[in-house]
C-alpha positions as CSV (number, residue, x, y, z in Angstrom):
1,X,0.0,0.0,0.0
2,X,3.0,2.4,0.4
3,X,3.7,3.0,-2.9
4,X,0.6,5.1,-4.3
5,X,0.6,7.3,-1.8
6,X,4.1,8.1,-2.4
7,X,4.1,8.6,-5.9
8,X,0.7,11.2,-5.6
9,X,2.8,13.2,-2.9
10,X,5.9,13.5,-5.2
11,X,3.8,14.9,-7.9
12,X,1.7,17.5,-5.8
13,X,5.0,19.0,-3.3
14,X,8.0,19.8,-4.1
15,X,10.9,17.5,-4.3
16,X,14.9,17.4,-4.4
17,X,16.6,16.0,-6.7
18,X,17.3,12.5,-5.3
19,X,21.0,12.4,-6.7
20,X,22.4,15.8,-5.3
21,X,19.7,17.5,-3.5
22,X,18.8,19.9,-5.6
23,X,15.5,21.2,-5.3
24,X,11.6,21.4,-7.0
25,X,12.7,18.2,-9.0
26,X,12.8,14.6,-9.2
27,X,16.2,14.3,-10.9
28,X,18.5,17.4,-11.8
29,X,19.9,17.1,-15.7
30,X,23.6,16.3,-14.5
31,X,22.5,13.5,-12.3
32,X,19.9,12.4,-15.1
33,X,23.5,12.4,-17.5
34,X,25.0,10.3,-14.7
35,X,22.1,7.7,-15.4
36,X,22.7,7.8,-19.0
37,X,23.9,4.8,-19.8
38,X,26.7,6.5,-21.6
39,X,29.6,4.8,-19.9
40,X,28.3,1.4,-20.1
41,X,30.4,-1.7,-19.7
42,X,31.3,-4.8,-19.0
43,X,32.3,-5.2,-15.4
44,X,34.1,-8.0,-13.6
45,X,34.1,-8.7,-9.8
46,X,38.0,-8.9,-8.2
47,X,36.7,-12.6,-6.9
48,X,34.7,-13.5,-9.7
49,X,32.3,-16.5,-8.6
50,X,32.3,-19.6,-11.0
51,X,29.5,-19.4,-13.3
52,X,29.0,-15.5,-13.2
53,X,27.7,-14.8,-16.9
54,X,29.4,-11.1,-19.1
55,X,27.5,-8.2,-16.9
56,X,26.9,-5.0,-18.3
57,X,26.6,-2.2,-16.1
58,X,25.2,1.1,-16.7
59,X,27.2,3.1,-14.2
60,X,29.5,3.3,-11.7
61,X,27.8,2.8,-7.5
62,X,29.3,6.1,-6.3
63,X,27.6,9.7,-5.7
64,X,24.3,10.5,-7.3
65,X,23.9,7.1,-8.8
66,X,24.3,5.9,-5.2
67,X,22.0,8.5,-4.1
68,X,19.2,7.1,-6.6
69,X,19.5,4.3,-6.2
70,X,19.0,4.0,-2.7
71,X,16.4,6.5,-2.5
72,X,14.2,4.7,-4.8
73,X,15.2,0.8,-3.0
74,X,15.2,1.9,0.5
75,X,13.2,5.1,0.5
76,X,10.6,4.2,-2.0
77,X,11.2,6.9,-4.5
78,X,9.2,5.1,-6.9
79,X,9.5,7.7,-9.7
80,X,12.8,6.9,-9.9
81,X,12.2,3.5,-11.8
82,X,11.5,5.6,-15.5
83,X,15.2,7.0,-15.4
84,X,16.7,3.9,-13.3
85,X,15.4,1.5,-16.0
86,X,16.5,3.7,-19.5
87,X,19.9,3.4,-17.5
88,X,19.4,-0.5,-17.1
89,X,18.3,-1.0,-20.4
90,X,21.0,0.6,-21.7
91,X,23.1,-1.9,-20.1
92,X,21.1,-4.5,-21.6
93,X,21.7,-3.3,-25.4
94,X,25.4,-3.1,-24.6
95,X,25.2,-6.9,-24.4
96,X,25.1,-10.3,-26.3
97,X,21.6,-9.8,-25.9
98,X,21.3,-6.0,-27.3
99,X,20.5,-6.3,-31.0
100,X,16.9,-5.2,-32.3
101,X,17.1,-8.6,-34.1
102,X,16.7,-11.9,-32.9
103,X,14.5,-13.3,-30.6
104,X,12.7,-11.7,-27.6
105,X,14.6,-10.2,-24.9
106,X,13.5,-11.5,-21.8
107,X,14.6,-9.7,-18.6
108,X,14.9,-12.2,-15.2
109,X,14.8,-10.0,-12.6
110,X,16.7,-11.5,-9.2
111,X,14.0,-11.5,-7.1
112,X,14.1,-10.1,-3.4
113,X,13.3,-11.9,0.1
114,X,9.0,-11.6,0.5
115,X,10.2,-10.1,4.2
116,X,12.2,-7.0,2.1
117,X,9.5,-6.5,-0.3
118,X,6.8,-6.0,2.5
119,X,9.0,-4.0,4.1
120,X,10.1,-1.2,1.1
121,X,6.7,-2.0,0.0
122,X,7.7,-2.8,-3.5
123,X,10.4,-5.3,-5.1
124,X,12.9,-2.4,-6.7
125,X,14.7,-5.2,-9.3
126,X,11.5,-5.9,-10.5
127,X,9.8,-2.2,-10.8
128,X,13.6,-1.4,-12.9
129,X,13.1,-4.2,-15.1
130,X,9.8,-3.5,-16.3
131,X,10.5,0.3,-16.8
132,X,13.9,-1.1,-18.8
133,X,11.8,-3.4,-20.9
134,X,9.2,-0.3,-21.8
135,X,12.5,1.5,-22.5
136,X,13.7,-1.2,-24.8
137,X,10.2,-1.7,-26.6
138,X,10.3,1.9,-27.5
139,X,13.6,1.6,-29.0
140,X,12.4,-1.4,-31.5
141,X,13.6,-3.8,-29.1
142,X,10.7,-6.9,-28.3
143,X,11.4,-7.0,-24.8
144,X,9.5,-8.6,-21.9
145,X,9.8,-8.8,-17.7
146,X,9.6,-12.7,-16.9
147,X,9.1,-13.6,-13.4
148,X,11.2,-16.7,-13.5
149,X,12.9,-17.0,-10.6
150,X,11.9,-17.5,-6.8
151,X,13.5,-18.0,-3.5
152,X,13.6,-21.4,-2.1
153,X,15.2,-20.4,1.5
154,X,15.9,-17.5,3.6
155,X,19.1,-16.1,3.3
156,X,21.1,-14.1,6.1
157,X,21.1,-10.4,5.9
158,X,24.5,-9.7,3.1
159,X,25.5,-6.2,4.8
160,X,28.8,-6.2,6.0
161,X,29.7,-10.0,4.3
162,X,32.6,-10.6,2.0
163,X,32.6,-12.4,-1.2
164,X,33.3,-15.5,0.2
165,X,30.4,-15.6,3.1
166,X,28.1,-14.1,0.1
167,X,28.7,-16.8,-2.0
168,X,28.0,-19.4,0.9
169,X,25.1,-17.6,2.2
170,X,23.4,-17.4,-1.3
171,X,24.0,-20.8,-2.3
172,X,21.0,-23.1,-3.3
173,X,19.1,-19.7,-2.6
174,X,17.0,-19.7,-6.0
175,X,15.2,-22.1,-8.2
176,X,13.4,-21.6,-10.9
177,X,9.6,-21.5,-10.6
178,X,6.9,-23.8,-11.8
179,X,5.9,-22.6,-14.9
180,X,9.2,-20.6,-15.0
181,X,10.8,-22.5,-18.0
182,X,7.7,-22.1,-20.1
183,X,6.9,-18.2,-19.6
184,X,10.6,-17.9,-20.4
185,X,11.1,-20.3,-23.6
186,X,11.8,-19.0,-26.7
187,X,13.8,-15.4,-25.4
188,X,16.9,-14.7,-25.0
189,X,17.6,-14.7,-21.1
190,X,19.2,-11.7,-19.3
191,X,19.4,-11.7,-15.2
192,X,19.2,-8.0,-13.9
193,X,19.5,-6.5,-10.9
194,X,19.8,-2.5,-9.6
195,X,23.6,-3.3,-8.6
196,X,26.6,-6.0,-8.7
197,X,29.3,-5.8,-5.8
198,X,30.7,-9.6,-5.8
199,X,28.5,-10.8,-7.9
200,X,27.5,-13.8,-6.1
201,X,23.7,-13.1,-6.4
202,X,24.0,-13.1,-10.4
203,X,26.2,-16.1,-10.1
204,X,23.7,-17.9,-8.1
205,X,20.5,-16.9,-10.2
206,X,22.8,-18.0,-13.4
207,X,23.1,-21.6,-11.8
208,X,19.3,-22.3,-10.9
209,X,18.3,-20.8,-14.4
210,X,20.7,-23.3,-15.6
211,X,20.0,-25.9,-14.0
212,X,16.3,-25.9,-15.3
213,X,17.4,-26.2,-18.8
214,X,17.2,-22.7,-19.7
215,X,20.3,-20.6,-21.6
216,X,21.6,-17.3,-19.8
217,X,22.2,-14.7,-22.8
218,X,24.4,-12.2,-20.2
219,X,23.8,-9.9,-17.2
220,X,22.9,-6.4,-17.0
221,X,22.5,-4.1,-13.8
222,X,22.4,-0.3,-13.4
223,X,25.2,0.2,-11.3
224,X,28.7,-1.8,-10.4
225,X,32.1,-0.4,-8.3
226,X,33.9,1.7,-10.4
227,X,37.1,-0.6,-9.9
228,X,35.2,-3.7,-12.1
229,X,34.7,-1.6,-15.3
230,X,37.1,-2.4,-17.5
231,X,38.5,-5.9,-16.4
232,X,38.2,-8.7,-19.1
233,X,34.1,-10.3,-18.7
234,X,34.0,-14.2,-17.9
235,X,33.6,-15.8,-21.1
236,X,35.8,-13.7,-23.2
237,X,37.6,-15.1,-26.4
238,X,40.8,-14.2,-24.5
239,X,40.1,-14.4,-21.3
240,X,42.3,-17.4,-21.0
241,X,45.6,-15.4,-22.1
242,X,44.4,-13.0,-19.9
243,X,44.4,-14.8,-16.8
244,X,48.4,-16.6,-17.6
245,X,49.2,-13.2,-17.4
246,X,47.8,-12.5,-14.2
């Protein structure tokens, strides 16, 4: 119920902008820039986990995009979806996945613990993804949000755990739903999420997706530490030179 209400306040009193505080708007123009997508790329975890498909990320998880995205997962700024999923689908047509042609693109959202979503009062993965795959439909893209994935056990709290404890905590964490494999057949499979860090949560969607027969076409998130852009993505031609040199 919290989300309605929100989103009729924001439109009838003033607002700041949620990247840099700037007031009487939603998002200032240089935050807005900041959400472009224009310095996508393929980002890389220091300790990638095994089985972590190529991610594409939109931006780098420092000041307003920070800000934004925060305010809209923790502090329901709902509003913030529209430029939070251009910025994700952006990331998306930067990948394997990106081209107008070719089969549907089907965006797997990870999906968040039930006891998270009652508390932010909406599932911020999910509201990104659907405003990406509006974003890509409107740029000739057939795209589509497929609720595919579910969790099969509660996981601990991941503040304040490295990559190692993630990976353990998260493992087994997902399976596929039901009728998961059917609403997804035929599309080309993207997981997103709002933001990597070690990407164990990716890596752990990627496996139960697997593992239920269906092919993971890449990755895409909004946001990913500035210090993973640019390193070599799991799966590249080279990335076995790469590594020998290492």
């Amino acid at each position: 119920m919290r989300g309605w209400w929100q989103e009729l306040v924001g439109l009838v009193l003033p607002v700041e902008c949620a990247g840099c505080g700037e007031v009487r708007m939603l998002l200032c123009g240089e935050c807005r820039e900041a959400l472009s997508g224009a310095r996508t790329g393929a980002v890389r975890p220091r300790a990638e986990p095994a089985g972590l498909p190529v991610v594409q990320a939109a931006a780098a998880y420092r000041g307003a995009v920070r800000a934004v995205l925060l305010a809209h997962k923790e502090r329901g700024a709902l509003p913030l979806a529209g430029p939070l999923g251009r910025a994700l689908a952006a990331a998306v047509r930067a990948g394997p996945a990106g081209g107008q042609d070719g089969p549907e693109v089907v965006l797997v959202p990870v999906p968040s613990a039930r006891r998270q979503v009652r508390a932010r009062g909406h599932d911020p993965a999910r509201r990104i993804a659907l405003a990406a795959s509006a974003e890509l439909r409107r740029g000739g893209t057939a795209a589509r949000v497929a609720p595919v994935l579910r969790q099969r056990r509660t996981v601990a709290d991941q503040a304040g755990l490295g990559a190692r404890e993630r990976r353990e905590n998260l493992a087994g964490a997902l399976e596929v739903r039901r009728d998961g494999a059917r609403v997804a057949a035929g599309g080309r499979l993207v997981l997103v999420d709002d933001l990597i860090t070690t990407g164990a949560t990716l890596a752990e969607a990627a496996r139960a997706v697997r593992e239920a027969g269906l092919p993971v076409t890449a990755a895409a998130v909004v946001a990913a530490p500035a210090e993973s852009f640019g390193t070599p993505a799991k799966g590249s031609e080279n990335r076995s030179e790469q590594k020998s040199c290492e």
